[in-house]
SELUM-59552 format. One line per field, with one value per residue: residue in one letter; x, y, z of N, C-alpha, C in turn. Coordinates in steps of 0.05 Angstrom, whole numbers, m for minus. Each point is the difference from the previous one (the first is absolute). Example, Ala and Ser with C-alpha at 12.3 -4.5 7.8 and 13.67 -1.06 7.14 Angstrom:
<recs>
sepa <- c(a, s)
n.x <- c(264, m7)
n.y <- c(m114, 21)
n.z <- c(156, m14)
ca.x <- c(m18, 16)
ca.y <- c(24, 24)
ca.z <- c(0, 1)
c.x <- c(18, m15)
c.y <- c(24, 22)
c.z <- c(0, 14)
</recs>
This chain:
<recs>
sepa <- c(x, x, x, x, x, x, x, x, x, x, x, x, x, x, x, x, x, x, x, x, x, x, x, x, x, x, x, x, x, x, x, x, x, x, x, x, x, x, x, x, x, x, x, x, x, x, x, x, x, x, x, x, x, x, x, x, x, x, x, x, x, x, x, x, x, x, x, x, x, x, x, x, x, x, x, x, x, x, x, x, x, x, x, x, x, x, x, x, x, x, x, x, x, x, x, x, x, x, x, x, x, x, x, x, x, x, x, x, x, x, x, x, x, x, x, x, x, x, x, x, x, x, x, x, x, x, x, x, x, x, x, x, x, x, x, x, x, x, x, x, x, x, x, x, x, x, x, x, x, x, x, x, x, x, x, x, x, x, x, x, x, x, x, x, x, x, x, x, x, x, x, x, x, x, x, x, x, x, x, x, x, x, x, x, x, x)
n.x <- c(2185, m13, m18, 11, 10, m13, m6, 22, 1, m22, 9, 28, m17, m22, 33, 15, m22, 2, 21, m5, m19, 22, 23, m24, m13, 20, m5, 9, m24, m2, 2, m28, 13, 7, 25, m3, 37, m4, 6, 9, 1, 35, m18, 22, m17, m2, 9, m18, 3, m16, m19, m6, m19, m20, m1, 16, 17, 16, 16, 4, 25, m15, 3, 9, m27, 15, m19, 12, m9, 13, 13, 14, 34, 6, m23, 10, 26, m28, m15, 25, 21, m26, m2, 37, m15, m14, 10, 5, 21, 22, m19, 13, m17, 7, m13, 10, m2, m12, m31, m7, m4, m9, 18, m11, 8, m23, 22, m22, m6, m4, 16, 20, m9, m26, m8, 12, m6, 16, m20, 12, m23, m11, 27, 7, 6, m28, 10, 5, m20, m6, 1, m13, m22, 11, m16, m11, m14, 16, m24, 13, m24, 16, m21, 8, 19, 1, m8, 5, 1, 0, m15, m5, m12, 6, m8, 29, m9, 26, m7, 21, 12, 17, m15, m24, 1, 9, m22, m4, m21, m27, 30, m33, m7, 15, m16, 4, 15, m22, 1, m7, 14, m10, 29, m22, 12, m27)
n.y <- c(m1259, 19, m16, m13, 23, 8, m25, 10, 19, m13, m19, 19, 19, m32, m8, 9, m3, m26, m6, 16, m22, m17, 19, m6, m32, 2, 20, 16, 1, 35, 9, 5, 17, m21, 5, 13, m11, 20, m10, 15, m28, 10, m1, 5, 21, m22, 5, m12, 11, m26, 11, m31, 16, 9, 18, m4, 29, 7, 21, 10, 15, 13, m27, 10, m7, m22, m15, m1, m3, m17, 17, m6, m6, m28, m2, 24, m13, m19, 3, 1, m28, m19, 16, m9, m19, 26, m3, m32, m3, 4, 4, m12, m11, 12, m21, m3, m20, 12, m16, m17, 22, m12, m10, 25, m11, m2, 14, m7, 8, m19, 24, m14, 5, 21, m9, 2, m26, 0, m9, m23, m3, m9, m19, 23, m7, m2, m23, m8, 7, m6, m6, 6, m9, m28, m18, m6, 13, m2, 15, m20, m5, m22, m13, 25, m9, 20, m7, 24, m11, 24, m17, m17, m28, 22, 12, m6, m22, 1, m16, 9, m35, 25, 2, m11, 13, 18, m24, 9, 7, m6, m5, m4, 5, m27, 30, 0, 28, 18, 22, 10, m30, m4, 11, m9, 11, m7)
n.z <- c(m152, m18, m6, m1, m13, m18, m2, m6, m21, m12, 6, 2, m31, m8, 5, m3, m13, m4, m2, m17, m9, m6, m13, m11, m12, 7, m20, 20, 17, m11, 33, 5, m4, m9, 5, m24, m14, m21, m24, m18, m5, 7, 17, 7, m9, m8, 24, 6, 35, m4, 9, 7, m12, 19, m20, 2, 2, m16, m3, m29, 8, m20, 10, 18, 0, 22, m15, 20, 22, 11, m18, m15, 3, m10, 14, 23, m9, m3, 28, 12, m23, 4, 26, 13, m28, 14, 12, 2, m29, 6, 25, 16, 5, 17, 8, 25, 5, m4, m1, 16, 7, m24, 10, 17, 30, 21, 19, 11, 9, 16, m15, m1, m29, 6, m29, m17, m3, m15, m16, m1, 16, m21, 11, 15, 27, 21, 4, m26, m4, 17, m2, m20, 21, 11, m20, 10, 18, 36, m8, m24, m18, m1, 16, 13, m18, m3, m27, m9, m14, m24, m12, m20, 17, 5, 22, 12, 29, 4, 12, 18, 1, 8, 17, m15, m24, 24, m1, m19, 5, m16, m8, m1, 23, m6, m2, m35, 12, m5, m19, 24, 0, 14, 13, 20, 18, 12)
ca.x <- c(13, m1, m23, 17, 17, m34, m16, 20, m9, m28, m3, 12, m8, m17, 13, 3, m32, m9, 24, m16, m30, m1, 10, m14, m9, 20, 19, m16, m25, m6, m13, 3, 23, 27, 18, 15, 14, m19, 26, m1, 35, m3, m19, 3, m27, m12, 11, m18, m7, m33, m9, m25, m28, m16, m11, 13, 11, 14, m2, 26, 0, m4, m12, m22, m5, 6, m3, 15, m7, 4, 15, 29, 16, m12, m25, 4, 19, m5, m13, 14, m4, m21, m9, 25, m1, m15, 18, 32, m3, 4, 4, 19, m8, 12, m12, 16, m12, 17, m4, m26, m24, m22, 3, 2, m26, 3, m3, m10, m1, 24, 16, 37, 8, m27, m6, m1, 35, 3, 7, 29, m7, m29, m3, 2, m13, m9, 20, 27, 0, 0, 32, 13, m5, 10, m15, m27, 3, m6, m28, m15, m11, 9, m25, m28, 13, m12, 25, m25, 2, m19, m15, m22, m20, m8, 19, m1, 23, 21, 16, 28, 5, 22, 15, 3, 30, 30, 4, m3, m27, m18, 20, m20, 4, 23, m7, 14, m6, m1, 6, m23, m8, 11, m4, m7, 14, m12)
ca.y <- c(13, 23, m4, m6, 24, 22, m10, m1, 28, m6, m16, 7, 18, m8, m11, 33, 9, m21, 12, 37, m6, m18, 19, 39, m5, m13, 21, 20, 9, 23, 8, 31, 11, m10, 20, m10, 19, 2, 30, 0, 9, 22, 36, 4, 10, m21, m19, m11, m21, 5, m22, m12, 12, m17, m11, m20, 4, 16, 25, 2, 27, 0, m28, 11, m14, m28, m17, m27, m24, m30, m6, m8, 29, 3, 9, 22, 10, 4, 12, 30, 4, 13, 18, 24, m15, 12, 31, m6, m16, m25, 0, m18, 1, m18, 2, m8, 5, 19, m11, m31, 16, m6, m18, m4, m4, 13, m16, 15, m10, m4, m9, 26, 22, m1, 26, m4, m15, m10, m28, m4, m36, m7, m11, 5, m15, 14, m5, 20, 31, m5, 7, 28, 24, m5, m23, 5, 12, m14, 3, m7, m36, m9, m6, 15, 12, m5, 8, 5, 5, m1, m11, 19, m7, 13, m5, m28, 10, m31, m4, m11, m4, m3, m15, m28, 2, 4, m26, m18, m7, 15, 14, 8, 25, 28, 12, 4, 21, 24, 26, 17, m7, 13, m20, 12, m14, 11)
ca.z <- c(23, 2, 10, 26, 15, 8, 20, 27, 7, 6, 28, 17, 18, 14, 33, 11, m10, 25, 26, 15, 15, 29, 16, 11, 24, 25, 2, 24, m14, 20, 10, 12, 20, m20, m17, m24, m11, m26, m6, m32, m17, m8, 15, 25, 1, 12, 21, 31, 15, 3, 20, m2, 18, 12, m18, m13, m25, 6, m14, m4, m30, m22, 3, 16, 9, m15, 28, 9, 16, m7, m9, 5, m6, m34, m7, m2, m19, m22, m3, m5, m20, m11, 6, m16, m25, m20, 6, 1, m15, 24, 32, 17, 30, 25, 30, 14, 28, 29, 32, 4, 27, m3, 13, 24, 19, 22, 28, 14, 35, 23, m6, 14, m19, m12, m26, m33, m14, m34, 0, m18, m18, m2, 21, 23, 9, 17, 25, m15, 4, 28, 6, m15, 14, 18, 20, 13, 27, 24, 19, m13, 2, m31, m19, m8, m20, m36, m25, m11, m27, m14, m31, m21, 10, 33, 14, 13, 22, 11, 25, 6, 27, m6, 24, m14, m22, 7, 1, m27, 1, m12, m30, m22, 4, m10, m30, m9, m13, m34, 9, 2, 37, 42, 26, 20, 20, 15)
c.x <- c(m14, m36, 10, 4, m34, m5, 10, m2, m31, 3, 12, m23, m23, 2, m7, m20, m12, 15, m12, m15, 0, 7, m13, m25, 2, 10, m18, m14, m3, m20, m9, 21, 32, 8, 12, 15, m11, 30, m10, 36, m6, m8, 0, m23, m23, 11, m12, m8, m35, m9, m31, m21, m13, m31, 19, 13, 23, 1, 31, m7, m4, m25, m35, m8, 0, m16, 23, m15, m5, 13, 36, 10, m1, m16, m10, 16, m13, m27, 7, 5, m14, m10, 14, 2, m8, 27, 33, m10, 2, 14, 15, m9, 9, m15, 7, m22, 25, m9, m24, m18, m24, 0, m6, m20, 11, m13, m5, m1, 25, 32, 14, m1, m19, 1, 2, 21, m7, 8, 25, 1, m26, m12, m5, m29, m3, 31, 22, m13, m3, 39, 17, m9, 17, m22, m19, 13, m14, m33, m10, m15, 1, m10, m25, 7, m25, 11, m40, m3, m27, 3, m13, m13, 0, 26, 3, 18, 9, 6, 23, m2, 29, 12, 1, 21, 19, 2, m1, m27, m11, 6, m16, 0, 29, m2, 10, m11, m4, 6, m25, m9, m7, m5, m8, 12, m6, 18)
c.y <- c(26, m11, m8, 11, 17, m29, m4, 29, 2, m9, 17, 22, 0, m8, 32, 13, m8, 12, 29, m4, 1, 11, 29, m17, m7, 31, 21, 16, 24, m1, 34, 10, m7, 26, m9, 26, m5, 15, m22, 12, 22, 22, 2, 17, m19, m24, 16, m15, 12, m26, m2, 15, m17, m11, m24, 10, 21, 20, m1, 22, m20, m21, 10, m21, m32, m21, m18, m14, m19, m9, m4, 22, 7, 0, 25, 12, 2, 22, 28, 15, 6, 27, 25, 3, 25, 27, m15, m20, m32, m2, m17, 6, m26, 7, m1, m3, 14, 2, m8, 18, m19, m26, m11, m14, 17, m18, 17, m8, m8, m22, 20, 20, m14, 14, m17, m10, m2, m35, 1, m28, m10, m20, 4, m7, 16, 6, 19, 30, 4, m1, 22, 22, 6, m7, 11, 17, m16, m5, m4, m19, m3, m25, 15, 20, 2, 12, 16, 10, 2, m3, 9, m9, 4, m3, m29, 7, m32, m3, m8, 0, m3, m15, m33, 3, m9, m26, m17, m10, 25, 7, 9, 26, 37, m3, 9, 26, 6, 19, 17, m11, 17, m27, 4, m16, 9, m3)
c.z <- c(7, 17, 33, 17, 13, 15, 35, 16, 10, 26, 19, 5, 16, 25, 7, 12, 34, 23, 5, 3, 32, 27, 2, 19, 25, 15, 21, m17, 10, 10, 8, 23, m16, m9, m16, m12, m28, m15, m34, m6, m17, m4, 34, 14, m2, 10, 29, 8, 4, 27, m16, 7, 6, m30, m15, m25, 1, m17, m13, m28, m15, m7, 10, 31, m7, 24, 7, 16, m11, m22, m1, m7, m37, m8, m1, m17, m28, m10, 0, m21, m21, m6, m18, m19, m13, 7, m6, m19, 7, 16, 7, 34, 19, 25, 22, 39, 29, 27, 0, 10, m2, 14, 27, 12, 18, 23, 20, 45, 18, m21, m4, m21, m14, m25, m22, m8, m27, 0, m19, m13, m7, 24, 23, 21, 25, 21, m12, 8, 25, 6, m15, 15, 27, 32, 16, 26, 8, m1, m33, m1, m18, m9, m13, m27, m30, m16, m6, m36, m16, m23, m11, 6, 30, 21, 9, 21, m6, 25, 3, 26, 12, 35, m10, m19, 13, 26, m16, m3, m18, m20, m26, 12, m5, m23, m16, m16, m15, 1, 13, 22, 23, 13, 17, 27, 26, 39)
</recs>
């Protein structure tokens, strides 16, 4: 019974193991600009709010400097830890995201509220942001649309043909956003 009992304990904590795998790969990745709330139980003197630098890292007493980009909220929690390990015997860090900034595209030309939206979905699609802006103005051409995005292998322009979309024709053309897009809506 008692071998029974540890090999049942073995498997649950190997399930477990798998299940946080799975869920920090699936889990939002920081980007530069992301605000995050940072606080350590029990030391109200370390509880802040830090934003993403544009080097990809943030600053916190004591820790010092931490890279985050691209990593998860427990991934930061641990590297925090790490860091507090030499000043807090044992730290208790909680990360918390307090806003996407790093998220944005921007839309730019003949449309009703031109500037900087925060995506809210990995999905979101040329036509969806196009209406978060509240749609093109009268003297647009909305086949002459590009998504212009950069890679690590260079720039790339997309075309959108949105007078075909909004007949149901060309549908390869409604693009499916990243963060760092512009739209250009000439």
């Amino acid at each position: 019974m008692l071998i029974f009992l540890r090999l049942l304990m073995a498997a649950l904590l190997v399930t477990a193991g798998g299940a946080a795998i799975a869920q920090s790969e699936s889990a939002y990745k920081l980007r530069h600009g992301d605000a995050l709330m940072v606080s350590v139980w029990r030391d109200e003197a370390l509880r802040m709010e830090v934003r993403v630098l544009p080097d990809g890292s943030i600053t916190f007493p004591l820790a010092g400097r931490v890279e985050v980009v691209g990593l998860s909220t427990p991934e930061v929690e641990a590297r925090v830890v790490e860091k507090l390990k030499k000043f807090i015997p044992v730290p208790v860090v909680t990360v918390a995201i307090t806003a996407t900034d790093g998220n944005q595209v921007y839309v730019l030309g003949k449309v009703v509220r031109p500037g900087a939206v925060t995506l809210t979905s990995p999905k979101t699609t040329v036509l969806q942001m196009l209406s978060q802006v509240g749609g093109l103005d009268r003297f647009a051409d909305g086949n002459a649309i590009r998504v212009l995005r950069s890679a690590s292998e260079g720039n790339r322009i997309l075309p959108v043909r949105y007078d075909d979309l909004i007949k149901g024709n060309q549908l390869d053309t409604n693009v499916v956003l990243l963060p760092g897009d512009t739209i250009l809506v000439p």
